[in-house]
Predicted model as a PDB file, atoms N, CA, C, CB and O in Angstrom, pLDDT in the B-factor column:
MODEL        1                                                                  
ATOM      1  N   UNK A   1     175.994  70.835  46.708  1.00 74.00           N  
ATOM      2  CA  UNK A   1     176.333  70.354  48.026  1.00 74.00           C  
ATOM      3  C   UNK A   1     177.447  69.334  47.898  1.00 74.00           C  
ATOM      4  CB  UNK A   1     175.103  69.751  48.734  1.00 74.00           C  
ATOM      5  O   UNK A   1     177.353  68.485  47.012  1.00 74.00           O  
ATOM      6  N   UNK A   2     178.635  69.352  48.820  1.00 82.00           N  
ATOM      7  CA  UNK A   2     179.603  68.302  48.572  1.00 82.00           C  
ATOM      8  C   UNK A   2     179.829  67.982  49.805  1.00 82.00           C  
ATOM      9  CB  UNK A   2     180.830  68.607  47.808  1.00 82.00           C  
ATOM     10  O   UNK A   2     178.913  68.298  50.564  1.00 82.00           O  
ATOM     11  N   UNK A   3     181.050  67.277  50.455  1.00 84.00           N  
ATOM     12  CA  UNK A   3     181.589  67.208  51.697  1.00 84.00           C  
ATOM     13  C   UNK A   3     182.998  66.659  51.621  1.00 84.00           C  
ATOM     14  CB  UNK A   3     180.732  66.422  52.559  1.00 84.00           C  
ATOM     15  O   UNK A   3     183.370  65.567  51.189  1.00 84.00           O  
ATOM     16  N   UNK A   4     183.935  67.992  52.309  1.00 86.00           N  
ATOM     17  CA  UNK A   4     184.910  67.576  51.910  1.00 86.00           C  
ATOM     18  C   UNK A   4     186.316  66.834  53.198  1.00 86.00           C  
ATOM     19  CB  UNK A   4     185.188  68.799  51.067  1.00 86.00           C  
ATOM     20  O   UNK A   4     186.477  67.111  54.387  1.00 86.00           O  
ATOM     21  N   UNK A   5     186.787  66.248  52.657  1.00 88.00           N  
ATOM     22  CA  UNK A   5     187.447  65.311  53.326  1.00 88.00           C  
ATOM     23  C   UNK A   5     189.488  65.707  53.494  1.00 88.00           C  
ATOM     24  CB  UNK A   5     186.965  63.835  52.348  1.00 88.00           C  
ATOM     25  O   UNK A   5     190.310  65.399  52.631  1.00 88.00           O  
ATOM     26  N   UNK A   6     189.734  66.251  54.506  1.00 91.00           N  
ATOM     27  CA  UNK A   6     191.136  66.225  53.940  1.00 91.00           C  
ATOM     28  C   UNK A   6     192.139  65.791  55.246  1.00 91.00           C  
ATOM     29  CB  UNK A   6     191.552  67.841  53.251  1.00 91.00           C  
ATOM     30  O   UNK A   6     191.704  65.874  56.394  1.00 91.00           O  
ATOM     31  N   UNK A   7     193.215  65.427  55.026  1.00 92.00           N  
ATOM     32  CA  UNK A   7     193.983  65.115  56.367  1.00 92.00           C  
ATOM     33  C   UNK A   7     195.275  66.312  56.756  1.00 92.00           C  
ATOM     34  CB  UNK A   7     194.726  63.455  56.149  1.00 92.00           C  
ATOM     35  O   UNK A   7     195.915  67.014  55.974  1.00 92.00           O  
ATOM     36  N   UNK A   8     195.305  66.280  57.290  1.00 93.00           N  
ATOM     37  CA  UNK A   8     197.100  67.309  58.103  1.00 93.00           C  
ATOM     38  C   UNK A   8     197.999  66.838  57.458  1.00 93.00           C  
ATOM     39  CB  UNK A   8     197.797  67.047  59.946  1.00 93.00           C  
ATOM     40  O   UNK A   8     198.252  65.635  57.392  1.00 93.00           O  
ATOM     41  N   UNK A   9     198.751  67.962  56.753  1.00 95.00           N  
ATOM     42  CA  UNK A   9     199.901  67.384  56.320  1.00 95.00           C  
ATOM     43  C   UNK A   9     200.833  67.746  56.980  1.00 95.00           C  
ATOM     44  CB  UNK A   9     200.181  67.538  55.161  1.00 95.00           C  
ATOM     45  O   UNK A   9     201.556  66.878  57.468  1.00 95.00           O  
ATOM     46  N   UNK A  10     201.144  69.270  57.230  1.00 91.00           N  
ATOM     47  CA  UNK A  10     201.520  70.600  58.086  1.00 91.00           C  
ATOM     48  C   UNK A  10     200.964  71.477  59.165  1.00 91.00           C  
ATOM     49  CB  UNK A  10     201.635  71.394  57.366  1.00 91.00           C  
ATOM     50  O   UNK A  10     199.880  72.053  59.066  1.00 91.00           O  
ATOM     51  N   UNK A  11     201.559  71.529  59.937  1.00 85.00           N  
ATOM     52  CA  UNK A  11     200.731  72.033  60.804  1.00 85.00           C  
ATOM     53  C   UNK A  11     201.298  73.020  61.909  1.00 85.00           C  
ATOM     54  CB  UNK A  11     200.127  70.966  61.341  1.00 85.00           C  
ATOM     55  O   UNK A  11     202.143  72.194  62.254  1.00 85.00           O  
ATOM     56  N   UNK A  12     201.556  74.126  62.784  1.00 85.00           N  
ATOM     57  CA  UNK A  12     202.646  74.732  63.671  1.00 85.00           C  
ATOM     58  C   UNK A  12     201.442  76.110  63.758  1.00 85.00           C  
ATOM     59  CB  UNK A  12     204.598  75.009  62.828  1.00 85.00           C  
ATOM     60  O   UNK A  12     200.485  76.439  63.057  1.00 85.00           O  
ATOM     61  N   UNK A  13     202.102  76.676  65.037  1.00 80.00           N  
ATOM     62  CA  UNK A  13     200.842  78.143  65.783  1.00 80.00           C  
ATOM     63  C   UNK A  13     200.295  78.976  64.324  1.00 80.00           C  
ATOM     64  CB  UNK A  13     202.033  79.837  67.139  1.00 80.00           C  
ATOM     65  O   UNK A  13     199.106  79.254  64.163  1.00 80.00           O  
ATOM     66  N   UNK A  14     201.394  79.320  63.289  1.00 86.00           N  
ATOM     67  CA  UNK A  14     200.701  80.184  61.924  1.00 86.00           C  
ATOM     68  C   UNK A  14     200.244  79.483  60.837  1.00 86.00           C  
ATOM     69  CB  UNK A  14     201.659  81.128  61.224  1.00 86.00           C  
ATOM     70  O   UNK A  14     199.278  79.955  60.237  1.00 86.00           O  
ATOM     71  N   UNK A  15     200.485  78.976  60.649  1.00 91.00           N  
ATOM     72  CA  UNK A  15     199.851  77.398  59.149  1.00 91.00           C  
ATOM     73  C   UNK A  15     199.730  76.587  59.445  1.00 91.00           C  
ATOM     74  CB  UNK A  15     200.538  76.726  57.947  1.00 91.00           C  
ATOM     75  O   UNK A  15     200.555  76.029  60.168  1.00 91.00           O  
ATOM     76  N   UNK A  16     198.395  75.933  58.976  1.00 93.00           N  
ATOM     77  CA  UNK A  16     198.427  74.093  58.833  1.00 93.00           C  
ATOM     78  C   UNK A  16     197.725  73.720  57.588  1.00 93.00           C  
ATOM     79  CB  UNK A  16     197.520  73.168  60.184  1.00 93.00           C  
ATOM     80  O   UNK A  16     196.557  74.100  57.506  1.00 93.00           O  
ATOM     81  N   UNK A  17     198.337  72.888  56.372  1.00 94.00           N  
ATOM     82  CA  UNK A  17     198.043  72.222  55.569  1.00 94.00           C  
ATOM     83  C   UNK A  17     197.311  70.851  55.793  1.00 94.00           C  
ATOM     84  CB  UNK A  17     198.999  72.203  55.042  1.00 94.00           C  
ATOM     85  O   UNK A  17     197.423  70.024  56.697  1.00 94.00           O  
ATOM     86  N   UNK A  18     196.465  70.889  54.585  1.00 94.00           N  
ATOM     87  CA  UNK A  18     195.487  69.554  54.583  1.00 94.00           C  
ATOM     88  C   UNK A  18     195.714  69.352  52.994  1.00 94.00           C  
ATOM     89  CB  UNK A  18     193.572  69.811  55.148  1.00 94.00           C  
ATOM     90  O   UNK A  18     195.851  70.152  52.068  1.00 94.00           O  
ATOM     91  N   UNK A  19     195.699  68.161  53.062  1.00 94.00           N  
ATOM     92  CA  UNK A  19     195.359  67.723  51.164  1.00 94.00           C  
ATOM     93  C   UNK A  19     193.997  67.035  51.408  1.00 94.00           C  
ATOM     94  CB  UNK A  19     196.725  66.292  50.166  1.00 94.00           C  
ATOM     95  O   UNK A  19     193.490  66.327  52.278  1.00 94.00           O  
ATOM     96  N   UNK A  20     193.689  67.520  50.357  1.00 91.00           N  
ATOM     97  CA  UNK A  20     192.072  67.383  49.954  1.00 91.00           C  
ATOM     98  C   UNK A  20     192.014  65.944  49.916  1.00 91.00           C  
ATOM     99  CB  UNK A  20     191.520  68.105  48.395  1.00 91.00           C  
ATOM    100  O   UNK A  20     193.019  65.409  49.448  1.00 91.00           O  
ATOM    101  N   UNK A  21     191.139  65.235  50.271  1.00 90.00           N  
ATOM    102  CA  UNK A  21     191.041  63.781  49.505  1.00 90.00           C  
ATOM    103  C   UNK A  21     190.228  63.593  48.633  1.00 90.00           C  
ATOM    104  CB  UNK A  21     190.770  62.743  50.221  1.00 90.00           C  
ATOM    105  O   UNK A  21     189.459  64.554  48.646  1.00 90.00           O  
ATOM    106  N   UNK A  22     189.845  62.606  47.562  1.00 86.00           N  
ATOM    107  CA  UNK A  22     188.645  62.806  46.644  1.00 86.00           C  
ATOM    108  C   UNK A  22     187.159  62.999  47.438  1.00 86.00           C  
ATOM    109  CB  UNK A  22     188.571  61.465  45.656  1.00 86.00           C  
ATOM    110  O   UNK A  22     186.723  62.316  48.365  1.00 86.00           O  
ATOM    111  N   UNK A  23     186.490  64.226  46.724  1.00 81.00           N  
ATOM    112  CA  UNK A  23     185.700  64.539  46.983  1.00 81.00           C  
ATOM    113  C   UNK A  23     184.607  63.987  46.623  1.00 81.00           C  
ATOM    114  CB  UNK A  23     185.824  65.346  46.871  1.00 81.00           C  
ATOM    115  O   UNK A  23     184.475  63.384  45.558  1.00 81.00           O  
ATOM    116  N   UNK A  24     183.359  64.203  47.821  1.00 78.00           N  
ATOM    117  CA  UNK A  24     182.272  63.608  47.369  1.00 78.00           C  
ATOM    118  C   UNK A  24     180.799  64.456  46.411  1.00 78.00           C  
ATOM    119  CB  UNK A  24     181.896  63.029  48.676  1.00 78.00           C  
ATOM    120  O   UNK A  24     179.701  64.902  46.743  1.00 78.00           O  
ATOM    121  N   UNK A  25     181.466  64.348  45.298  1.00 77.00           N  
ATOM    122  CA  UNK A  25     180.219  65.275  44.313  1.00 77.00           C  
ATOM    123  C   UNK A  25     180.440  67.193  45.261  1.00 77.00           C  
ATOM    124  CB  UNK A  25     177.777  64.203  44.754  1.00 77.00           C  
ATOM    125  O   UNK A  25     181.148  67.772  46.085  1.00 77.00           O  
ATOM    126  N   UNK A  26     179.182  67.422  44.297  1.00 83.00           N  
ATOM    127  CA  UNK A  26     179.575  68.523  44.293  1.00 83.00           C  
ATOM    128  C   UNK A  26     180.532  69.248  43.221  1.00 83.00           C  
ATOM    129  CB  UNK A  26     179.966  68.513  45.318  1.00 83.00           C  
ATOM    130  O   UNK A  26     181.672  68.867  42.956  1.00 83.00           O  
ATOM    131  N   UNK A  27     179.982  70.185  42.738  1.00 86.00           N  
ATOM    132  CA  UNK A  27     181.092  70.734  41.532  1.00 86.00           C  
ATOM    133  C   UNK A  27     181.977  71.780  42.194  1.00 86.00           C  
ATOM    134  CB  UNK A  27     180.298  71.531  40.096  1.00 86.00           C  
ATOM    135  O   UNK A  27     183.147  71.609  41.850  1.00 86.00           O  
ATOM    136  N   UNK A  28     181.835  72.696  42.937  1.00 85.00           N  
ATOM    137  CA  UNK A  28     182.973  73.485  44.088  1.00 85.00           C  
ATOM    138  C   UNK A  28     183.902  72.528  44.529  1.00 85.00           C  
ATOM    139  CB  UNK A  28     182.272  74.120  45.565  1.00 85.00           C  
ATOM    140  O   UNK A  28     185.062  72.881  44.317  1.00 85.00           O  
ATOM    141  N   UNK A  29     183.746  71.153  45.213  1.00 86.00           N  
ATOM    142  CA  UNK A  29     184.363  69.918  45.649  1.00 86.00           C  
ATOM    143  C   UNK A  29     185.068  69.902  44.294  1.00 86.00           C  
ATOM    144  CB  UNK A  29     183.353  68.558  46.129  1.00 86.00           C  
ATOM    145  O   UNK A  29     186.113  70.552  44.250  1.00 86.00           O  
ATOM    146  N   UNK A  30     184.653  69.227  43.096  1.00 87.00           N  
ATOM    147  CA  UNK A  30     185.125  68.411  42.305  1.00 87.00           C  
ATOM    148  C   UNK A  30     185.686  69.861  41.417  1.00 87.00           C  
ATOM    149  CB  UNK A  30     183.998  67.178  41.670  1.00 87.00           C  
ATOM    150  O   UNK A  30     185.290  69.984  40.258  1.00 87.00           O  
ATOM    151  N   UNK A  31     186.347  70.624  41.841  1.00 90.00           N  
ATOM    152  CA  UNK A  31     187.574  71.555  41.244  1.00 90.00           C  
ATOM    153  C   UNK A  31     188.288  71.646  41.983  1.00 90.00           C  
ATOM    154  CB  UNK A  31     187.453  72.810  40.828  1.00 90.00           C  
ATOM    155  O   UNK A  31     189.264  72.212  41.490  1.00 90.00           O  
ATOM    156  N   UNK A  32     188.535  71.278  43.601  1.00 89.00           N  
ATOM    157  CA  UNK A  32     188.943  71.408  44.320  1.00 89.00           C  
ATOM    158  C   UNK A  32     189.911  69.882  44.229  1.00 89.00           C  
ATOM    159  CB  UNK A  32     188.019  71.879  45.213  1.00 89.00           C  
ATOM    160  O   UNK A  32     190.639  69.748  45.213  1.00 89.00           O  
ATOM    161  N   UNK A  33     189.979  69.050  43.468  1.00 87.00           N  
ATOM    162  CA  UNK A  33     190.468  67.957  43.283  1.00 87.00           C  
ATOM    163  C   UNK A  33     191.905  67.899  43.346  1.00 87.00           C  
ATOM    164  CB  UNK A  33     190.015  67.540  42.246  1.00 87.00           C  
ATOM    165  O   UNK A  33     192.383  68.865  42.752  1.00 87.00           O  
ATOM    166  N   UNK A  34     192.996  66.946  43.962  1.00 90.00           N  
ATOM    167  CA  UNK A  34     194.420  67.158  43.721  1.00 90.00           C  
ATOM    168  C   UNK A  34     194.663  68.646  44.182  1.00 90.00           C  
ATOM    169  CB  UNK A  34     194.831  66.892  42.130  1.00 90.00           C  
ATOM    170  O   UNK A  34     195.366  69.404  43.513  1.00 90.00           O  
ATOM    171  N   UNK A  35     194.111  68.992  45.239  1.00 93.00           N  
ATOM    172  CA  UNK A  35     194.274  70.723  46.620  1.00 93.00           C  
ATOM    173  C   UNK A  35     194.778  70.269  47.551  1.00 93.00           C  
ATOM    174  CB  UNK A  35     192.791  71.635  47.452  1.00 93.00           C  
ATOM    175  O   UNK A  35     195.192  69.122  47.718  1.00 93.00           O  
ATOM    176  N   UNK A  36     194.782  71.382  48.425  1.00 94.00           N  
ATOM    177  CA  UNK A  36     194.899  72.023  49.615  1.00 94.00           C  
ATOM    178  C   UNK A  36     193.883  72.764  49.945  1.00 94.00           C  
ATOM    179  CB  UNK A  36     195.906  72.713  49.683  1.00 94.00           C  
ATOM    180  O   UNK A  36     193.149  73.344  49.145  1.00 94.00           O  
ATOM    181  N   UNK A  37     193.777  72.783  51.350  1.00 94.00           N  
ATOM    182  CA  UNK A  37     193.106  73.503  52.382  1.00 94.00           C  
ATOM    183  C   UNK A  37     194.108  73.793  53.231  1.00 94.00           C  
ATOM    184  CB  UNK A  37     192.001  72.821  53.043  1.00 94.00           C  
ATOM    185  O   UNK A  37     194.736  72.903  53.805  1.00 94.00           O  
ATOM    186  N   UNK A  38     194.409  75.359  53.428  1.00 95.00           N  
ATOM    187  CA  UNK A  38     195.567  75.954  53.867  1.00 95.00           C  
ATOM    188  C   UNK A  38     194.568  77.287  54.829  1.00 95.00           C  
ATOM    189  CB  UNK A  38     196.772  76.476  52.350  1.00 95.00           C  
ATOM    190  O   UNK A  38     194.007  78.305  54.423  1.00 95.00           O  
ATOM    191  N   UNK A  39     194.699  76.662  56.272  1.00 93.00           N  
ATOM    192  CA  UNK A  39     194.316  77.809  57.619  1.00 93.00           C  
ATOM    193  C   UNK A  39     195.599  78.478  57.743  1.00 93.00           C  
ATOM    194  CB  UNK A  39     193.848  77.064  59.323  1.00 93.00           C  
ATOM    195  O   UNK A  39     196.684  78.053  57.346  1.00 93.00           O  
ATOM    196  N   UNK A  40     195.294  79.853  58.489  1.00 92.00           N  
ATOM    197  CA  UNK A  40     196.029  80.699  59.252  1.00 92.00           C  
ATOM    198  C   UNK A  40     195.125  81.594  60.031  1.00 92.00           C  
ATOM    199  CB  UNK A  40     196.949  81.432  58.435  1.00 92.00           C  
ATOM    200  O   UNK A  40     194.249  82.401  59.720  1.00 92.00           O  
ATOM    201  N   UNK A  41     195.699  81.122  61.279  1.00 90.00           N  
ATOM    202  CA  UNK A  41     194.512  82.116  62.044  1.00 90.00           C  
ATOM    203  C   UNK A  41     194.764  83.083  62.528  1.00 90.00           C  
ATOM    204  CB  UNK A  41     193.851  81.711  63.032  1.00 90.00           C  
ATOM    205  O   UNK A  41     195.821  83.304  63.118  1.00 90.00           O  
ATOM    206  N   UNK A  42     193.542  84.124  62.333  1.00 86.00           N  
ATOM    207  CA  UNK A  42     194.007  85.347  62.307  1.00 86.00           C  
ATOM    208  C   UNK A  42     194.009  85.629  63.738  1.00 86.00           C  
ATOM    209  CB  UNK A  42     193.247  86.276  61.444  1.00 86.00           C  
ATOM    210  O   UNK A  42     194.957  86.086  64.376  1.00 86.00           O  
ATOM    211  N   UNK A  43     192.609  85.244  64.276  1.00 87.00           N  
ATOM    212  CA  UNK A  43     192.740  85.723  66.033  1.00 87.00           C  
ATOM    213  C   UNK A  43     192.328  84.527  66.757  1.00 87.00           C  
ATOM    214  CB  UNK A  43     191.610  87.120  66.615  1.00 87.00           C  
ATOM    215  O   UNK A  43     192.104  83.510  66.099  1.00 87.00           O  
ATOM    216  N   UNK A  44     192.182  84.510  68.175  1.00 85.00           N  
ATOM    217  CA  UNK A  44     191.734  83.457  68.716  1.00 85.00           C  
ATOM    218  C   UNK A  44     190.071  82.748  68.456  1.00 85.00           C  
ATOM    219  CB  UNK A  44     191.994  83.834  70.000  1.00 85.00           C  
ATOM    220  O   UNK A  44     189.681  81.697  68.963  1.00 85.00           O  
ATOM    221  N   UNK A  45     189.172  83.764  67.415  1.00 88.00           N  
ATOM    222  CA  UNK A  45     188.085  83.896  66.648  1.00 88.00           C  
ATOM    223  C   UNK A  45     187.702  83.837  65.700  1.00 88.00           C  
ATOM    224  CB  UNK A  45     187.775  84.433  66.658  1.00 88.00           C  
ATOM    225  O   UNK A  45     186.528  83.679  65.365  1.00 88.00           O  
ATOM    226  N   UNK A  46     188.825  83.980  64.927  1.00 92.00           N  
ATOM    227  CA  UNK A  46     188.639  83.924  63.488  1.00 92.00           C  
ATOM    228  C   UNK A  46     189.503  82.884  62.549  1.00 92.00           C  
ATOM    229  CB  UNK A  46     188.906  85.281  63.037  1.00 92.00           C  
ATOM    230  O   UNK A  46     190.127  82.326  63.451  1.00 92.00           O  
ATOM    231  N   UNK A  47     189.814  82.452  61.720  1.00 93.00           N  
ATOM    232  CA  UNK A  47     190.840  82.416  60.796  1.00 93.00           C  
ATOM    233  C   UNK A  47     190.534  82.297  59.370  1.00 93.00           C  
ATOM    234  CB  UNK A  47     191.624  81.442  61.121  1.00 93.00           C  
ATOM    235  O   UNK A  47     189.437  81.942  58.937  1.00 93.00           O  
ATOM    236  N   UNK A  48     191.814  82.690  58.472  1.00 94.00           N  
ATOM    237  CA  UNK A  48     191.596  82.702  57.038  1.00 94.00           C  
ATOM    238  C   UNK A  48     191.607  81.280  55.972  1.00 94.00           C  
ATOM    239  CB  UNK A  48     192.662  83.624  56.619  1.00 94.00           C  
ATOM    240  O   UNK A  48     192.406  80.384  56.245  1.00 94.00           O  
ATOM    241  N   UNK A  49     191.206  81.214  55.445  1.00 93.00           N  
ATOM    242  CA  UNK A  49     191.164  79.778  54.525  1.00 93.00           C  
ATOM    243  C   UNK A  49     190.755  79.538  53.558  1.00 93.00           C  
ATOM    244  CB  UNK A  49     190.682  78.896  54.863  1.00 93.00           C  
ATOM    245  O   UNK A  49     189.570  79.522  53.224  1.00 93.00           O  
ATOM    246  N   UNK A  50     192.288  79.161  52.546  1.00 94.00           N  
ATOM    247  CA  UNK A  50     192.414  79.101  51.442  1.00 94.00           C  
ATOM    248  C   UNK A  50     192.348  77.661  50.658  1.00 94.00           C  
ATOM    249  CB  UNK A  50     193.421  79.745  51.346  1.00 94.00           C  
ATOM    250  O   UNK A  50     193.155  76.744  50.812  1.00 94.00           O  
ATOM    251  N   UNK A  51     191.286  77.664  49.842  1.00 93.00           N  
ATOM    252  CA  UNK A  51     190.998  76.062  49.282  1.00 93.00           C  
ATOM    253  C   UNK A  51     191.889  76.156  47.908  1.00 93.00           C  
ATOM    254  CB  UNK A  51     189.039  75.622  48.890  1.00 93.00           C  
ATOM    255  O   UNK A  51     191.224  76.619  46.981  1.00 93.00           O  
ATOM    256  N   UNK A  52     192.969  75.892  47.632  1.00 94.00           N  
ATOM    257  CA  UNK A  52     194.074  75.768  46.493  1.00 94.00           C  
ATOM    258  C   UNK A  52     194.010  74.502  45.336  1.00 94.00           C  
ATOM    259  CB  UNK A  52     195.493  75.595  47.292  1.00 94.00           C  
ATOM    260  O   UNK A  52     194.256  73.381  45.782  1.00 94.00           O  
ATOM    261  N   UNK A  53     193.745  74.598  44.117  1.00 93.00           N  
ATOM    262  CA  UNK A  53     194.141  73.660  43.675  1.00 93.00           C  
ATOM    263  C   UNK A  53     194.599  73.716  41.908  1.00 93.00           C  
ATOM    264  CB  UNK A  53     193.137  72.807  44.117  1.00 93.00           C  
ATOM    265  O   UNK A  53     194.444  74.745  41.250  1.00 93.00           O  
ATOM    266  N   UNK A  54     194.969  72.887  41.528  1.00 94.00           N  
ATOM    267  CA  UNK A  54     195.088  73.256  39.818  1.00 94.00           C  
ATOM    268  C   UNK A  54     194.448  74.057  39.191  1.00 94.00           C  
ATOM    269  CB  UNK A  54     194.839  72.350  38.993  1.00 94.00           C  
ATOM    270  O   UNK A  54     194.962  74.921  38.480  1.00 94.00           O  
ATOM    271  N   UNK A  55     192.821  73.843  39.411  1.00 92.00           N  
ATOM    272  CA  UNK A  55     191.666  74.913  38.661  1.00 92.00           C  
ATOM    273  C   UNK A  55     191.031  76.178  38.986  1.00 92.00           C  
ATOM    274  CB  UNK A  55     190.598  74.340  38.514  1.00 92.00           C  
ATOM    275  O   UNK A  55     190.492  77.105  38.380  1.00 92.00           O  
ATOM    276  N   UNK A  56     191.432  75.703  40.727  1.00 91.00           N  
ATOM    277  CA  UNK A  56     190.568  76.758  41.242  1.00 91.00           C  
ATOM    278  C   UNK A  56     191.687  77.167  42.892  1.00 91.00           C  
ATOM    279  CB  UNK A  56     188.582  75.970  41.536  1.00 91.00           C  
ATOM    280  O   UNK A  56     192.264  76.357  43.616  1.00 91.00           O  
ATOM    281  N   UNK A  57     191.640  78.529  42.993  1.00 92.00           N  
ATOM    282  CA  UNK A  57     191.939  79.401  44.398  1.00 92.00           C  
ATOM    283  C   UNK A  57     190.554  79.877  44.800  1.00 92.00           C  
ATOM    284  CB  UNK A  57     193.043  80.842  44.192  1.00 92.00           C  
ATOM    285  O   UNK A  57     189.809  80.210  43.878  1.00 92.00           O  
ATOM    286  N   UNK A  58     190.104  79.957  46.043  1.00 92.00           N  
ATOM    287  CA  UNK A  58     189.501  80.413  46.601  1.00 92.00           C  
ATOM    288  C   UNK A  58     189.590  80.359  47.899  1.00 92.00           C  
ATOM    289  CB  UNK A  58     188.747  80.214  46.220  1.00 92.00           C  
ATOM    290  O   UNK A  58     189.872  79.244  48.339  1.00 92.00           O  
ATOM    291  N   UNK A  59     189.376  81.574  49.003  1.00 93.00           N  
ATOM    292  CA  UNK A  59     189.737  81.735  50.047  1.00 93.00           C  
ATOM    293  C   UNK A  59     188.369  82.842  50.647  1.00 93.00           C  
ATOM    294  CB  UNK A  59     191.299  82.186  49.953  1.00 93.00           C  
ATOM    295  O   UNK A  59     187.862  83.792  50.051  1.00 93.00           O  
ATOM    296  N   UNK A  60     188.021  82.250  52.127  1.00 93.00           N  
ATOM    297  CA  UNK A  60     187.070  83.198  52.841  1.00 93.00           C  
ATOM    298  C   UNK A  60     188.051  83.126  54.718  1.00 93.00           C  
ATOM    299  CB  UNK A  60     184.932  82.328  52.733  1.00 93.00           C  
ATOM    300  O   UNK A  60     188.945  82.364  55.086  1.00 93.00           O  
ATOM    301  N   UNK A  61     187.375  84.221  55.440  1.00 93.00           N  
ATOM    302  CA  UNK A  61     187.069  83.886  56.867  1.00 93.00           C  
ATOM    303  C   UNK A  61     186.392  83.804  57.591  1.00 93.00           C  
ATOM    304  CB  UNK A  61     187.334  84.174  57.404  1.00 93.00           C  
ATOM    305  O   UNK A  61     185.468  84.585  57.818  1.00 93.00           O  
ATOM    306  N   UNK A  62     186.716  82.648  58.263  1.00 91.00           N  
ATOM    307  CA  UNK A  62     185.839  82.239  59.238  1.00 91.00           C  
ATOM    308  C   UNK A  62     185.913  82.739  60.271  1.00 91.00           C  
ATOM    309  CB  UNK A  62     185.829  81.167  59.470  1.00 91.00           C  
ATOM    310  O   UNK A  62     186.979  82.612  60.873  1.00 91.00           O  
ATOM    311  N   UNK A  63     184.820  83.503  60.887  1.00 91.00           N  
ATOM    312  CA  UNK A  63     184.627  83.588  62.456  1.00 91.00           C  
ATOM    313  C   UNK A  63     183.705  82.666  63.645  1.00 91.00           C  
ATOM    314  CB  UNK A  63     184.114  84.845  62.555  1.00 91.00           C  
ATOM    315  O   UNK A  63     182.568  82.227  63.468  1.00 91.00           O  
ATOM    316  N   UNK A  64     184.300  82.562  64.521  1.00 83.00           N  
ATOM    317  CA  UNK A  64     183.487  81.833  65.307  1.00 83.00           C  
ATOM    318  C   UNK A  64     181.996  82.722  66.094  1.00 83.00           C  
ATOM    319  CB  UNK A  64     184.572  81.248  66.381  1.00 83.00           C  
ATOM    320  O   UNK A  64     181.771  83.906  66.343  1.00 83.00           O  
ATOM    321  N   UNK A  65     181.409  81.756  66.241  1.00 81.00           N  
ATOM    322  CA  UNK A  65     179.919  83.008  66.628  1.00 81.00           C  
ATOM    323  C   UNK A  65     179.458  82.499  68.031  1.00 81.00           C  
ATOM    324  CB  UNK A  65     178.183  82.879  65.312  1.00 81.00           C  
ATOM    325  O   UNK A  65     178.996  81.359  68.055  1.00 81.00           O  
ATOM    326  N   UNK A  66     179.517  83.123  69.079  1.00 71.00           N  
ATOM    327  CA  UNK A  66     179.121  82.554  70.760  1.00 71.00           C  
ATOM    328  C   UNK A  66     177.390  82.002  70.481  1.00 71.00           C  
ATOM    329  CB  UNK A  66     179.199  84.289  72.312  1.00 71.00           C  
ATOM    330  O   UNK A  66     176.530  82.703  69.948  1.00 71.00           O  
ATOM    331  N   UNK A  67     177.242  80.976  70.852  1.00 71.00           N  
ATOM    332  CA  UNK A  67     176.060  80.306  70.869  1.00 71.00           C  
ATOM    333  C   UNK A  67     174.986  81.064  71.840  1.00 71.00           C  
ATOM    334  CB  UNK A  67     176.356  78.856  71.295  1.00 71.00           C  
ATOM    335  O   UNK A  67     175.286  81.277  73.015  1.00 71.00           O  
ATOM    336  N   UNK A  68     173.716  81.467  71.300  1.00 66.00           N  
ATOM    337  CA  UNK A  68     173.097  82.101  72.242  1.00 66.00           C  
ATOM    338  C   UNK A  68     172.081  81.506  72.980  1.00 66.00           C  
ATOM    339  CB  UNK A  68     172.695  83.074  71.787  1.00 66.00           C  
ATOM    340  O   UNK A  68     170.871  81.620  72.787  1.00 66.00           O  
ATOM    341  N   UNK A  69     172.722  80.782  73.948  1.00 62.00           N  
ATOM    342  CA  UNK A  69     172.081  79.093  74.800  1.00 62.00           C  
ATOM    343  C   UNK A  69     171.537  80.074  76.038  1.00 62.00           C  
ATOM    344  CB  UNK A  69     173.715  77.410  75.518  1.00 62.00           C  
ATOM    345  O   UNK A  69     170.966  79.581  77.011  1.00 62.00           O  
TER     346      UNK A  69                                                      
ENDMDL                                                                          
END                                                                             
């Protein structure tokens, strides 16, 4: 379990960059050290996102899910 922290570096309608800030524990977090977190969204529902860094690439998508209130 980690939680990760990053700010805007870049940002415009197809990309926005974040740099990671030091992470709190967690070993997924703590490879993710000296990264990026790089969105592009695919639809008004979804988007792709890539966690970049010296040790480690990894990328999933996210979809949003309607709350069933």
């Amino acid at each position: 379990m980690c939680v990760l922290h990053a700010h805007l570096v870049h940002g415009d309608p197809h990309t926005s960059r974040y740099a990671i800030e030091p992470p709190q524990g967690g070993r997924f977090c703590d490879e993710l050290v000296d990264g990026e977190i790089v969105i592009h969204p695919h639809s008004p529902n979804d988007v792709i996102a890539e966690f970049r860094s010296p040790r480690m690439d990894w990328s999933g998508r996210f979809r949003r899910h309607a709350s069933a209130r």
